[in-house]
C-alpha positions as CSV (number, residue, x, y, z in Angstrom):
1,X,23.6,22.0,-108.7
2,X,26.3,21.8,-111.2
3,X,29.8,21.9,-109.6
4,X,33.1,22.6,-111.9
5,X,36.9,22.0,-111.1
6,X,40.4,22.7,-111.4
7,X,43.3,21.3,-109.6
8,X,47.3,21.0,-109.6
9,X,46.7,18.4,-112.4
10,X,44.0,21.0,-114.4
11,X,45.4,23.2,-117.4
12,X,47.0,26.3,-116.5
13,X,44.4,27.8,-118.7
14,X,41.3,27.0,-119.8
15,X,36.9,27.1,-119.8
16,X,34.8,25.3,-117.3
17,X,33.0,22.9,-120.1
18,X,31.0,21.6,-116.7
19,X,29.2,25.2,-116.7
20,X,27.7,24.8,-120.1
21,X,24.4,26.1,-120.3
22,X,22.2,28.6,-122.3
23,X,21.6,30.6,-119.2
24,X,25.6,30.5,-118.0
25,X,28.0,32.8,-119.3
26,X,31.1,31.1,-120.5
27,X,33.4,31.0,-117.5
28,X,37.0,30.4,-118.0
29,X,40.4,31.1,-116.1
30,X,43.7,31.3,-116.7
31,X,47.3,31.7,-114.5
32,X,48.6,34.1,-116.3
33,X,46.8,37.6,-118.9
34,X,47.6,36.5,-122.0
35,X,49.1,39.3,-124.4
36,X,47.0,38.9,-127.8
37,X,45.2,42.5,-128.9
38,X,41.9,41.4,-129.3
39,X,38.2,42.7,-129.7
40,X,34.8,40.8,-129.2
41,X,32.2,41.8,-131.5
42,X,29.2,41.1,-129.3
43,X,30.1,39.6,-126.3
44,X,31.8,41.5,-122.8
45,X,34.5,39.7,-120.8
46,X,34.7,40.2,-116.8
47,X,37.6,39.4,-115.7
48,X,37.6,38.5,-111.9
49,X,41.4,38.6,-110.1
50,X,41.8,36.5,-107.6
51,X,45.4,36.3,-107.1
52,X,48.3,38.9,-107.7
53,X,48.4,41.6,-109.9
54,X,48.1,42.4,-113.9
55,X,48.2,45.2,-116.3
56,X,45.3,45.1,-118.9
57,X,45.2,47.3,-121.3
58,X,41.9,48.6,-122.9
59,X,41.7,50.8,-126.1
60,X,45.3,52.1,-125.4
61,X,44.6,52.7,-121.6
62,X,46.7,50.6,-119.1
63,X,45.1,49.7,-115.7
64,X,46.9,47.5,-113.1
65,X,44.3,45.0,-111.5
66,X,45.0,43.2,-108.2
67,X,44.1,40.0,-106.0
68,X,40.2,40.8,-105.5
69,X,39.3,43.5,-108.8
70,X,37.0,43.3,-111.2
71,X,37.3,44.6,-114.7
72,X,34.5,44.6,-117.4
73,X,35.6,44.9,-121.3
74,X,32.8,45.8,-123.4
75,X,32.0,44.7,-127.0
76,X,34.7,46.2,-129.4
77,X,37.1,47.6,-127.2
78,X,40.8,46.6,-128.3
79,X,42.4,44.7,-125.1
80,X,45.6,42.6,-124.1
81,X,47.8,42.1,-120.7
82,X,50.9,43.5,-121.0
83,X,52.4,41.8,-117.6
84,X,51.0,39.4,-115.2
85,X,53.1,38.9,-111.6
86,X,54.2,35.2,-111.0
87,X,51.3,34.6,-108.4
88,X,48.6,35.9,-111.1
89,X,45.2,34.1,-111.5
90,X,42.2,35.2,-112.8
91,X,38.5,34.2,-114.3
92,X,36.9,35.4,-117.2
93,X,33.0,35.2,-117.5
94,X,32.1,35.7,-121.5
95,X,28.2,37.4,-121.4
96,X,26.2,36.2,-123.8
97,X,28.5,33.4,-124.7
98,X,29.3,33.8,-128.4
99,X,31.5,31.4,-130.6
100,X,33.7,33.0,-132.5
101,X,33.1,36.5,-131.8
102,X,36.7,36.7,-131.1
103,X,38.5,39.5,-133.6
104,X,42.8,39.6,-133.1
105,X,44.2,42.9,-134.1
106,X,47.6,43.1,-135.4
């Protein structure tokens, strides 16, 4: 069993180092969609909302998530949040784990 945690005193964002393992996706979170357009090469990013609401958008196409949605990004499509309510708080899982497969679009 390999347990990970974040409290009060934890980052506001960040990625479970705890959960490092071949077999483990990378799994992060963060209290607030940060707006960067980006792309991965190879990896997808599921983004898992547990609280609020955000707008993601992905290849040009805005989609408002809320408390309990899921959304998968796949390999090279452009995405970024463009608004995150105050309550907001999501995880990411990154499948396969792949450093620096991140690509930021201007």
């Amino acid at each position: 069993m390999i347990v990970a945690r974040n409290d009060v005193f934890g980052p506001a964002k960040g990625w479970y180092r705890e959960l490092t393992h071949p077999a483990l996706p990378r799994c992060g979170f963060a209290n607030q969609g940060i707006n960067e357009r980006h792309y991965h090469r190879e990896l997808r990013e599921v983004y898992l909302v547990a609280r609020g609401s955000s707008t993601i958008v992905v290849d040009g196409v805005a989609v408002t998530l809320h408390a309990g949605d899921a959304i998968v990004v796949e390999p090279r499509e452009v995405h970024t949040f463009a608004w995150s309510s105050p309550d907001y708080f999501h995880f990411v899982l990154q499948c396969p784990p792949v450093q620096g497969d991140k690509v930021v679009v201007s």
